[in-house]
Chimera marker file (.cmm) of the C-alpha trace (Angstrom):
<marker_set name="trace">
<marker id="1" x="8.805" y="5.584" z="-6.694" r="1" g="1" b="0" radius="0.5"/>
<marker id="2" x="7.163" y="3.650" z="-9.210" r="1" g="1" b="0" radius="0.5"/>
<marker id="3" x="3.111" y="4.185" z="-8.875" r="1" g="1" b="0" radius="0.5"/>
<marker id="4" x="-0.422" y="5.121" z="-7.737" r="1" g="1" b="0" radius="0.5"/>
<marker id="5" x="-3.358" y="3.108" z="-8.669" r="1" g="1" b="0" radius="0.5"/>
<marker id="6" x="-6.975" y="2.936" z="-6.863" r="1" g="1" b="0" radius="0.5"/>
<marker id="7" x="-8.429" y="-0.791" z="-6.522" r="1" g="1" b="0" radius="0.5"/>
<marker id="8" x="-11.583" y="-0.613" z="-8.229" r="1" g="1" b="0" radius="0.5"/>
<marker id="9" x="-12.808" y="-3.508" z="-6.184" r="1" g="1" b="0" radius="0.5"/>
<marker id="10" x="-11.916" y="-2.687" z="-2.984" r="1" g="1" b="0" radius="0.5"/>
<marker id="11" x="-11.206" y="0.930" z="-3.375" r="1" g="1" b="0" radius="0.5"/>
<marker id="12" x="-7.783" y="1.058" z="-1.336" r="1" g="1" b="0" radius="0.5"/>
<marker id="13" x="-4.799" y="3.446" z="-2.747" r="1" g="1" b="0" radius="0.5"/>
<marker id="14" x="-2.161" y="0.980" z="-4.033" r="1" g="1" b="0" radius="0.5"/>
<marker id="15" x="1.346" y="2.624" z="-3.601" r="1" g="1" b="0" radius="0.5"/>
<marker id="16" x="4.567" y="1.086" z="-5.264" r="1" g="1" b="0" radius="0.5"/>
<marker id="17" x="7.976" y="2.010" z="-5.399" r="1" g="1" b="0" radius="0.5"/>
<marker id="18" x="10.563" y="-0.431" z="-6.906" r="1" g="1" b="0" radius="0.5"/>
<marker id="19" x="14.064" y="-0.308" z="-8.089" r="1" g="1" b="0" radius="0.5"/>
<marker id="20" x="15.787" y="0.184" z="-3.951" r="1" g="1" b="0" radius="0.5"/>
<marker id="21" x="18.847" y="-0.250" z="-2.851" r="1" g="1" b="0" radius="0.5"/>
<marker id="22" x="20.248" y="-3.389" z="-3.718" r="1" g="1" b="0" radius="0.5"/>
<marker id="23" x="20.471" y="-6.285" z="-0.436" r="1" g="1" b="0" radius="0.5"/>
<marker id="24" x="23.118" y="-7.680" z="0.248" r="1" g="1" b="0" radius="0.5"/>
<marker id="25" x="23.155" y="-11.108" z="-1.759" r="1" g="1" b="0" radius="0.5"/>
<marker id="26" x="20.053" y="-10.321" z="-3.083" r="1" g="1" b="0" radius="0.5"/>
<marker id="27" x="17.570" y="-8.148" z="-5.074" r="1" g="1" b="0" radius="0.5"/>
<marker id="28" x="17.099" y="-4.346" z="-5.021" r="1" g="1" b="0" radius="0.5"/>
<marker id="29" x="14.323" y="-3.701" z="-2.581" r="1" g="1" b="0" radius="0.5"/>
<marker id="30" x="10.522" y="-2.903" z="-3.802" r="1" g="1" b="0" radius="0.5"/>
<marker id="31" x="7.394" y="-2.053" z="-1.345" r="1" g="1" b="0" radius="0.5"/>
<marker id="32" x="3.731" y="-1.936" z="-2.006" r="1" g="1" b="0" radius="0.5"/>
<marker id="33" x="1.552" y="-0.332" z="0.427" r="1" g="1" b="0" radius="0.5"/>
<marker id="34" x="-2.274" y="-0.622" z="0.818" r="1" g="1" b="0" radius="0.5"/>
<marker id="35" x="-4.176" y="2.089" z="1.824" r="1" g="1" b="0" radius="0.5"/>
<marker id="36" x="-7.355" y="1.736" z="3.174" r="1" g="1" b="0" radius="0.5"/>
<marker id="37" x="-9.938" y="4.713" z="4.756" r="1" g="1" b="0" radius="0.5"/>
<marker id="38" x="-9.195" y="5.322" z="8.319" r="1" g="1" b="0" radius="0.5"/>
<marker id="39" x="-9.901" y="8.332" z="11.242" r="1" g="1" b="0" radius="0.5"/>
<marker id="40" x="-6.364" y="8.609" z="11.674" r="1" g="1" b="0" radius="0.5"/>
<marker id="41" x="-3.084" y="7.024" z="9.634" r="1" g="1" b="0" radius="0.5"/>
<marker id="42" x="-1.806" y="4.169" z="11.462" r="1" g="1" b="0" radius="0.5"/>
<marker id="43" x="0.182" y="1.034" z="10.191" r="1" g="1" b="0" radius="0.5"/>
<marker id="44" x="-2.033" y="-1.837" z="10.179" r="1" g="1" b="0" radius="0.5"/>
<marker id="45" x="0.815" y="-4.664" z="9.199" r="1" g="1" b="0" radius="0.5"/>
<marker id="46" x="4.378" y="-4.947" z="7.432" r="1" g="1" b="0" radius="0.5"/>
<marker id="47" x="5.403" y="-8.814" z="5.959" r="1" g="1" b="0" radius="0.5"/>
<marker id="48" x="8.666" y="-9.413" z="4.181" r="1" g="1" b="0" radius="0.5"/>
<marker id="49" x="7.352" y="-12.271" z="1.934" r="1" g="1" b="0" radius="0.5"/>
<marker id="50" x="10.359" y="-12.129" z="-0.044" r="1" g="1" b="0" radius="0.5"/>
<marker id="51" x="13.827" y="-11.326" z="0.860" r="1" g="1" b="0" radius="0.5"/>
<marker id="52" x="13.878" y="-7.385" z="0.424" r="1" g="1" b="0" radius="0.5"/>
<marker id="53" x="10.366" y="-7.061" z="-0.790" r="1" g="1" b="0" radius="0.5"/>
<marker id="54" x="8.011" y="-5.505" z="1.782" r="1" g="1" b="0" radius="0.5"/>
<marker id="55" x="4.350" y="-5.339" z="1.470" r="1" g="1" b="0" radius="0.5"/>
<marker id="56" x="2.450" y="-2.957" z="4.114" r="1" g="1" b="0" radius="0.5"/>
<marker id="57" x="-1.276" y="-2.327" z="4.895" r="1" g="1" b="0" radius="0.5"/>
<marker id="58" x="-2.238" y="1.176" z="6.591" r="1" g="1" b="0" radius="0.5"/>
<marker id="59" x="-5.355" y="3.067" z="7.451" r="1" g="1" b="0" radius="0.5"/>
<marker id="60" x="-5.546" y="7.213" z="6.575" r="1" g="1" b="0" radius="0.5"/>
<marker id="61" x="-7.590" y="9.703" z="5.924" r="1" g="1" b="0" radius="0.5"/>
<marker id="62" x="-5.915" y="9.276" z="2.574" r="1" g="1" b="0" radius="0.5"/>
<marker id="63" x="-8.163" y="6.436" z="1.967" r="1" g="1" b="0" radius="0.5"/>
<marker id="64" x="-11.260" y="7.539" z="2.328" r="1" g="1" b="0" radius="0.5"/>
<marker id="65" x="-12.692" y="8.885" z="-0.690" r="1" g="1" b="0" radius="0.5"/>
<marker id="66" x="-16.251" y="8.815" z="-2.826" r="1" g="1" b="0" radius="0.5"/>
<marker id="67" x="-15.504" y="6.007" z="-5.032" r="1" g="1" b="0" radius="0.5"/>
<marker id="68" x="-14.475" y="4.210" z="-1.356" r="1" g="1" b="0" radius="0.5"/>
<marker id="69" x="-18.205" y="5.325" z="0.214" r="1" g="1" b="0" radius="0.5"/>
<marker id="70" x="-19.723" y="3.838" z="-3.018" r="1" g="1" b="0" radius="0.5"/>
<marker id="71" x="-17.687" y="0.737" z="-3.086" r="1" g="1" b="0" radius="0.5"/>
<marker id="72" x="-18.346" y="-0.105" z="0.874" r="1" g="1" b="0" radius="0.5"/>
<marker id="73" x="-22.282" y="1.301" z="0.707" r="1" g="1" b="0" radius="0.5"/>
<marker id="74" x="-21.428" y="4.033" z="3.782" r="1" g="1" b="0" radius="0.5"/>
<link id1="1" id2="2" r="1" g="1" b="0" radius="0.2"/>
<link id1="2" id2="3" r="1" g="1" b="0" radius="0.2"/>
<link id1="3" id2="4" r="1" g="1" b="0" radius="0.2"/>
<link id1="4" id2="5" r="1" g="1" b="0" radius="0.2"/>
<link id1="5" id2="6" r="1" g="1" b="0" radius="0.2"/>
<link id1="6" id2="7" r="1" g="1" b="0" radius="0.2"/>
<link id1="7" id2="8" r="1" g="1" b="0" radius="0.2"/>
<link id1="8" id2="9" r="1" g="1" b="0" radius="0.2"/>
<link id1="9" id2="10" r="1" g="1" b="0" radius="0.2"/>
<link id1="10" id2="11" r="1" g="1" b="0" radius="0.2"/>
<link id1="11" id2="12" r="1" g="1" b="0" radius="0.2"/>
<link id1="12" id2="13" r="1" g="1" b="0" radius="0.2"/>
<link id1="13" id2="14" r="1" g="1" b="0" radius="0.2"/>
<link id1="14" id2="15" r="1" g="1" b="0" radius="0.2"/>
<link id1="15" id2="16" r="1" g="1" b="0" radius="0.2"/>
<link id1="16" id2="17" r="1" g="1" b="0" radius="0.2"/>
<link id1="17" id2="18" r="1" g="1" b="0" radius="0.2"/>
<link id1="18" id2="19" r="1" g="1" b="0" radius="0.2"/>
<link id1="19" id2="20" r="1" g="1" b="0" radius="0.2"/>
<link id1="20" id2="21" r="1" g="1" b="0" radius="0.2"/>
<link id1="21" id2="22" r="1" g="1" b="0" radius="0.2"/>
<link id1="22" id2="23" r="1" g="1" b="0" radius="0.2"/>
<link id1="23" id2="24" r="1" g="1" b="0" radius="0.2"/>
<link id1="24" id2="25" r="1" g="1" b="0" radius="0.2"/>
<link id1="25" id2="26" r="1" g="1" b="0" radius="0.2"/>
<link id1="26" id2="27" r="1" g="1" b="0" radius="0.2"/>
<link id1="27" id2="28" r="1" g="1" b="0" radius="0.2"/>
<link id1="28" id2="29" r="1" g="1" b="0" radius="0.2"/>
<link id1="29" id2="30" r="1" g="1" b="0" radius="0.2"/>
<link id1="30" id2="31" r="1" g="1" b="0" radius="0.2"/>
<link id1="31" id2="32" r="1" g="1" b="0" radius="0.2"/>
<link id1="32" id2="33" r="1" g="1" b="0" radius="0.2"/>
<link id1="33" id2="34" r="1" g="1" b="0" radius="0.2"/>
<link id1="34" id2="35" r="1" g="1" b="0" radius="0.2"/>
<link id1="35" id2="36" r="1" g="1" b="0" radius="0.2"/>
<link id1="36" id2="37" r="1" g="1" b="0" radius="0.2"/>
<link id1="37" id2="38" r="1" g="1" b="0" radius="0.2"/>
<link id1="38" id2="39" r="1" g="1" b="0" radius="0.2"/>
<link id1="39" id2="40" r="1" g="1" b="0" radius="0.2"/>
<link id1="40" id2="41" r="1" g="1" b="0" radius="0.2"/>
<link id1="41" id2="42" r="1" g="1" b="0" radius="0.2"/>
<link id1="42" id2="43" r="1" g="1" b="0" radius="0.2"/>
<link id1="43" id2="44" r="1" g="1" b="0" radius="0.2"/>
<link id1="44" id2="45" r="1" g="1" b="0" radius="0.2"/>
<link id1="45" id2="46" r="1" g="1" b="0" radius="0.2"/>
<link id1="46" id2="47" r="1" g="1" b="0" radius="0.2"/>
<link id1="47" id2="48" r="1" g="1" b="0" radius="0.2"/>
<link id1="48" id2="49" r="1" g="1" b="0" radius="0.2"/>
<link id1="49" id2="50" r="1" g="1" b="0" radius="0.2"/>
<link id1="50" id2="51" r="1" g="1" b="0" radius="0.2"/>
<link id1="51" id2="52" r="1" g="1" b="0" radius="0.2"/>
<link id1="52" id2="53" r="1" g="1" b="0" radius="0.2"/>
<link id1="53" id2="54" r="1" g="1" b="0" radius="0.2"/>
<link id1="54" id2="55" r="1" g="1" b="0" radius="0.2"/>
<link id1="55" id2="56" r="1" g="1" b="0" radius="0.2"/>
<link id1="56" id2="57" r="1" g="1" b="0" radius="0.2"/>
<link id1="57" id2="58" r="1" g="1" b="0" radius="0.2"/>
<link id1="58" id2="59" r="1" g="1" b="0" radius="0.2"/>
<link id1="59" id2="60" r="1" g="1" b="0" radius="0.2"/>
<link id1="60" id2="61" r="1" g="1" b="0" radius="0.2"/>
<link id1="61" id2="62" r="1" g="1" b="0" radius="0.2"/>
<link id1="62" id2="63" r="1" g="1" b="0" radius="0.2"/>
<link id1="63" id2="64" r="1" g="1" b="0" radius="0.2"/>
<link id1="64" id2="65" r="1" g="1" b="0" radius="0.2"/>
<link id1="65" id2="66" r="1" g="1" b="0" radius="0.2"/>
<link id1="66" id2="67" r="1" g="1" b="0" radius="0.2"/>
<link id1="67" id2="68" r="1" g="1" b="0" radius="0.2"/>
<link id1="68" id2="69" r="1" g="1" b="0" radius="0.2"/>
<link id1="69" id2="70" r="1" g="1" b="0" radius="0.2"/>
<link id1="70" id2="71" r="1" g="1" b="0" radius="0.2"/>
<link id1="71" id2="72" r="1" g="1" b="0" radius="0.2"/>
<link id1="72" id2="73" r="1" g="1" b="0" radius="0.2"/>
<link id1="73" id2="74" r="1" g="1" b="0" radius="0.2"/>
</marker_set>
């Protein structure tokens, strides 16, 4: 686990955790997921850009917040 941060721009939950287990011939793995405000939590898309580095986007409840209402005019 590394950290939690709110995009002011966007408002989506930015989780990070870094520091993995190490791949073979490679790094140590490290994942960032992007949460956005969504009815129910569902994985929206996973991409390995980079060998052992995996970036995810999801919908959740989680998401959905004031600053996100104020941010997206709902």
């Amino acid at each position: 686990w590394h950290s939690a941060t709110v995009d002011e721009n966007s408002g989506k939950r930015l989780l990070k955790w870094t520091g993995g287990t190490k791949c073979w011939n490679g790094p140590v793995r490290s994942a960032e997921v992007s949460i956005t405000c969504g009815a129910k939590t569902k994985l929206l898309s996973a991409d390995e850009p980079e060998t052992c580095r995996y970036i995810l986007e999801m919908e959740s409840p989680v998401g959905c917040d004031e600053s996100f209402k104020q941010s997206n005019a709902l």
